[in-house]
N, C-alpha and C positions, 0 to 999 in steps of 0.2 A: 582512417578516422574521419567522421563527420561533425558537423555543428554538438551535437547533444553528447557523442562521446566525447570528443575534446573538451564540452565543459564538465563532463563528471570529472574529468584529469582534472581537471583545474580547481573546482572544489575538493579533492584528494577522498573522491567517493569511487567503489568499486560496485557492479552488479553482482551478484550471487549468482553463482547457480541456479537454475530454476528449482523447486521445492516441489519434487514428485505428486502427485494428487493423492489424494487420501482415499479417495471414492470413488466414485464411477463420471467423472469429467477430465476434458481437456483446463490445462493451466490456461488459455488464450483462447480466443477465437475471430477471424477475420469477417465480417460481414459489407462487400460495398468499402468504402472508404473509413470504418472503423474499428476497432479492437475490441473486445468485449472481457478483460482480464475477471476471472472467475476470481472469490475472496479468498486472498493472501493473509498467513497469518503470520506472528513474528519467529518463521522458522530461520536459526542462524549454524548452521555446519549439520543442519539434518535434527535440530534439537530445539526445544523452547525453550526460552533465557528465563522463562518463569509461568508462572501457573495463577489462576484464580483471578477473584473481580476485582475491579477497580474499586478503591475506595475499603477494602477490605487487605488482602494478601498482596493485591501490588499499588503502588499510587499513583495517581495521578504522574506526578513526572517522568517516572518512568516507564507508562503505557505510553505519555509522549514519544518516547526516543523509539519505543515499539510499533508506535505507529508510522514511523519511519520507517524501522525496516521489512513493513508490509510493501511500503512504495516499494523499496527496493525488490524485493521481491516478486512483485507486480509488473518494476518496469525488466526484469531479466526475461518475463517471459513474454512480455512486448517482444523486444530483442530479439529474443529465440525465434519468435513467430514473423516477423519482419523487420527487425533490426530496428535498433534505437532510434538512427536517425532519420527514418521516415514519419516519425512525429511530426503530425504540423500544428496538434492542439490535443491537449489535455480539455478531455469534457466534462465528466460527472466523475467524481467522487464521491461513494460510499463507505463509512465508517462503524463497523459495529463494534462495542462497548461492553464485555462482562461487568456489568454493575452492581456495586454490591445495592444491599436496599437504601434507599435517599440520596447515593450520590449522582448528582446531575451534570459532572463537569464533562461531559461524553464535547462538546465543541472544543473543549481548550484540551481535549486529547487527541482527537483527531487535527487540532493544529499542526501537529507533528507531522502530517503527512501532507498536509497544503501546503503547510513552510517549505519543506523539500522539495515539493514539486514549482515550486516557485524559484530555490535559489539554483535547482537546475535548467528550468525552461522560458523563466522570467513572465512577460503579459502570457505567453501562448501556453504558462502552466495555471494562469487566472481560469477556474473550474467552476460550475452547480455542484452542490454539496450537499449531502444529508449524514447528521450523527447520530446513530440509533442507540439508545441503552437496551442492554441483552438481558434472557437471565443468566445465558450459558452460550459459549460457543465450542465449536470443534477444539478436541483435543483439549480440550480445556485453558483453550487460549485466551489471554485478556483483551488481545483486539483481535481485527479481521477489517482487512479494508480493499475495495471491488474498483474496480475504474473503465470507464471508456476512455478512448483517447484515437481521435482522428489522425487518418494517416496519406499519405500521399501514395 
């Protein structure tokens, strides 16, 4: 065990599986000293925990808790690719957003996946961010969230 897996124990948070690709990409990719994790959506045992836009068929709160388990899903394939603990900085976070039409709270949904990566990585999970509102994403998922993150 290293720094980063010892604090997922410790916030009693587990990695998933990595979440097969849909398409014709790799889950991860190493470039130099960073990671380039492809967009993660909230698949949980191989299944979406729900369907449709934000602001319509799911709500805001609960895209929150979804856009969490995109991190997750995001950092297993870290892992996969070079193990958790050679994290040495979370960079850019990307967050996409099925929006239904006028809902704008696409930041305070993507919180969900900055808060995590904060209450796992502390300043070195401190990121650049962008929250996009969508009309539509794969599979008809309500998030989707992309990350860089520097590695030793």
């Amino acid at each position: 065990m290293g720094k980063w897996t010892d604090r997922l124990a410790e916030i009693g948070v587990r990695l998933p599986h990595v979440v097969p690709p849909v398409a014709a990409y790799v889950p991860a990719v190493r470039s130099g000293s960073h990671v380039y994790v492809s967009g993660q959506v909230p698949v949980v045992d191989g299944k979406l925990p729900a369907t449709g836009k934000v602001g319509a068929e799911v709500s805001a709160e609960d895209a929150q808790q979804y856009a969490r388990t995109c991190v997750l899903n995001a950092l297993a394939a870290v892992d996969e690719l070079v193990g958790l603990d050679s994290v040495v900085r979370v960079v850019k976070v990307v967050g996409f957003v099925a929006s239904a039409e006028g809902f704008n709270g696409q930041p305070a949904v993507i919180n969900g996946a900055s808060e995590l990566l904060g209450e796992i990585f502390g300043e070195v999970g401190q990121h650049a961010r962008s929250a996009v509102g969508v009309a539509e994403l794969p599979i008809g998922a309500p998030v989707e969230v992309e990350m860089i993150v520097e590695v030793a």
